[in-house]
C-alpha positions in Angstrom: 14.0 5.2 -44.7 12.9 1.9 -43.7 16.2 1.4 -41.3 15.1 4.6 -39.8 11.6 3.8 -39.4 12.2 0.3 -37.2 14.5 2.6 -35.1 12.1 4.8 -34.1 9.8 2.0 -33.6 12.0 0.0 -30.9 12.8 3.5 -29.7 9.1 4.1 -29.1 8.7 0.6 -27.4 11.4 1.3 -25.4 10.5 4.2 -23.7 6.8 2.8 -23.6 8.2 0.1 -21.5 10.1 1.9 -19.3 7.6 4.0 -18.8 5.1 1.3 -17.5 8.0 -0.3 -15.3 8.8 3.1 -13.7 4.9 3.4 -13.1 4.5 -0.2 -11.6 7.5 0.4 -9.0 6.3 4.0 -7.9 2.7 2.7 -7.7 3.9 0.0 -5.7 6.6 1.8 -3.4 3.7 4.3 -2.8 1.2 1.4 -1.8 3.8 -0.4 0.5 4.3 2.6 2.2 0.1 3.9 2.9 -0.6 0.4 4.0 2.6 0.7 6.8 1.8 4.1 8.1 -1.9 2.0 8.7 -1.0 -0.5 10.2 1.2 1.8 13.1 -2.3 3.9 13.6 -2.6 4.6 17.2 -4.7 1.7 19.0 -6.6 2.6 21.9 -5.9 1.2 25.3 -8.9 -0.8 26.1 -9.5 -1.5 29.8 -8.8 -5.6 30.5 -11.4 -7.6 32.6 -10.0 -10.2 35.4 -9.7 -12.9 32.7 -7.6 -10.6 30.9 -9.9 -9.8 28.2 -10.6 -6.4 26.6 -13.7 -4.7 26.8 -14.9 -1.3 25.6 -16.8 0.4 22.5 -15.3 -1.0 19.0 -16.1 2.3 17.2 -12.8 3.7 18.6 -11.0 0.7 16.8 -8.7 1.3 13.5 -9.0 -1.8 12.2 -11.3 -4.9 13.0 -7.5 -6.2 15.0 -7.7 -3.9 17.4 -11.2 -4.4 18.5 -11.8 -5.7 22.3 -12.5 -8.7 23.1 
């Protein structure tokens, strides 16, 4: 009974850590691939000065990158 009982035991501990693994790489595949599809949002075309600079309204940024200058 005892044999039986540690068995079931690693068995348990087993699956409990494959489990957690398996979670951890989905969570993180999932995460990698969000943060990509953000970062390839459309930026708007802002109109460039005759120093080159960007100007325009920053509420049609995505991210504080693609601001204007």
């Amino acid at each position: 009974m005892r044999v039986y009982s540690k068995g079931i035991r690693k068995l348990i501990g087993l699956v409990i850590i494959v489990c957690v693994v398996g979670g951890v790489l989905g969570y993180q595949s999932s995460f990698a691939k969000s943060t990509n599809n953000q970062s390839s949002e459309h930026s708007p075309n802002y109109p460039e000065n005759e120093n080159g600079q960007t100007y325009g309204s920053s509420s049609d940024a995505a991210s504080p990158e693609t601001d204007p200058n």
